[in-house]
C-alpha positions in Angstrom: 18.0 -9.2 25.2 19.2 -6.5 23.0 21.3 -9.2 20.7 17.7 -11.1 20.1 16.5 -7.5 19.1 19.5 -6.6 17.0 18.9 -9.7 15.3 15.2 -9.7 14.7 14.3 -5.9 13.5 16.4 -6.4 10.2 14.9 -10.1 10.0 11.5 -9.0 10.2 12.7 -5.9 8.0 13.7 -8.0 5.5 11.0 -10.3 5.4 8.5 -7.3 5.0 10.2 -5.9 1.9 10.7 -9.3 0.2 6.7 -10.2 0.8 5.6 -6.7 -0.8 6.3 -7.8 -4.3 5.9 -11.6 -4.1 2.4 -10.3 -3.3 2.0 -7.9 -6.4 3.2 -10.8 -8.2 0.8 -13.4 -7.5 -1.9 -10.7 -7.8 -1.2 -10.2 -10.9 -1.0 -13.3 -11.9 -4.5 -14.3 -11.1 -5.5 -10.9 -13.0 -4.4 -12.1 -15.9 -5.6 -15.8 -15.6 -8.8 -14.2 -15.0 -9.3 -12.1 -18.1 -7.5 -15.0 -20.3 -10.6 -17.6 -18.7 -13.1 -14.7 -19.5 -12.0 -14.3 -22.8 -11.9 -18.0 -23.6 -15.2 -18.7 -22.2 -16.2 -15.8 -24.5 -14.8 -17.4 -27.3 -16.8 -20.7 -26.0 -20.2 -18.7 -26.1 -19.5 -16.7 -29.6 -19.8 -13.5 -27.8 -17.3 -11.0 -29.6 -14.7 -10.0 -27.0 -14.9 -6.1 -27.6 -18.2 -6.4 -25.8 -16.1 -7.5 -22.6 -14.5 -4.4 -21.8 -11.3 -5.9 -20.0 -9.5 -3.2 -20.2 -11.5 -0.1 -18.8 -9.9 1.8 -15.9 -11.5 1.9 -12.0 -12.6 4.8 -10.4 -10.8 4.3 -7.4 -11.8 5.7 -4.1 -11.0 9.0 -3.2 -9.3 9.2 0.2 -8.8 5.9 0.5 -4.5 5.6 -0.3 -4.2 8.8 1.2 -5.9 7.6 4.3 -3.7 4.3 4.5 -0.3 6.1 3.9 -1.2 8.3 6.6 -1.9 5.1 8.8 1.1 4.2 7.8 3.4 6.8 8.7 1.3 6.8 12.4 1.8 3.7 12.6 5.8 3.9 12.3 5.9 6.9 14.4 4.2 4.6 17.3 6.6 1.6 16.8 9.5 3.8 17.1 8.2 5.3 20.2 7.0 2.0 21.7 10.8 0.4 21.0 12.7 3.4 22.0 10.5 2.9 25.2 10.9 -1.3 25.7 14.7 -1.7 24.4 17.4 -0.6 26.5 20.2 1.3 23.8 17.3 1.5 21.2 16.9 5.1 21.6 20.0 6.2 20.6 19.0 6.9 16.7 16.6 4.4 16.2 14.0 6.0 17.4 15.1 9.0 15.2 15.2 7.3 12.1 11.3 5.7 13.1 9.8 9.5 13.4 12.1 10.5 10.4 10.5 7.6 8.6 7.1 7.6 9.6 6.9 11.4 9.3 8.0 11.2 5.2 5.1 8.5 5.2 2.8 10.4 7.2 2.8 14.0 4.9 2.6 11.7 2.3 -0.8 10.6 3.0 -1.7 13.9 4.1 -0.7 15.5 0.3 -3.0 12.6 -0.8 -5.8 13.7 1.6 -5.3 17.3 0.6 -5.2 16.8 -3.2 -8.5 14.4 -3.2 -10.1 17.0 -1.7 -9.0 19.4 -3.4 -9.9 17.7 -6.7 -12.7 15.5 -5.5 -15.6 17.3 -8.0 -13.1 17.3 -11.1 -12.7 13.7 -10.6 -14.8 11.8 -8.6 -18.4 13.6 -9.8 -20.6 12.1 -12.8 -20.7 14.1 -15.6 -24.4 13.9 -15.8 
């Protein structure tokens, strides 16, 4: 049982940090197809692209990556705990190196938290 294990952490490991990318890499590419269709059907209609306003930044939501990270590093804390629990000779450092981990991750997200809040009516209010 513990040779399946040995073998399918770094598997699954691997396969995690290989996706992350291939996924910020396809999402960008159907960012760009999208503005280069908007512009051409711009083009199409003789509306002057300046108008479109491709370019402006998001307000993004306040909370929310702090929130997730957080989530995160919880989440990481639990898997080490649940596999130093179900795998025999698991414990002996992995389970360290999960809390370790998860615990980087975790005060992470709570910096995030803390800053948001901390900043929330400099940034996130309308200036009316």
């Amino acid at each position: 049982m513990t040779e399946v294990t040995a073998v399918f952490i770094p598997i699954i490991a691997i396969i995690m940090v290989f996706s992350i990318p291939i996924v910020a890499m396809v999402v960008e590419y159907k960012q760009k197809r999208n503005k280069t269709q908007l512009v051409q059907k711009a083009i199409e209609l003789g509306t002057p692209i300046d108008n479109l306003k491709l370019d402006e930044p998001k307000k993004r939501l306040p909370y929310r990556s702090g929130m997730v990270m957080l989530a995160i590093g919880i989440g990481v804390i639990i898997f080490g705990v649940v596999m130093g629990n179900t795998i025999a000779g698991f414990d002996q450092g992995g389970t360290g190196a999960f809390f370790g981990g998860g615990a980087i991750v975790g005060l992470i997200g709570l910096a995030l938290l803390i800053n948001d809040r901390m900043n929330y009516d400099r940034f996130f209010k309308n200036d009316d």
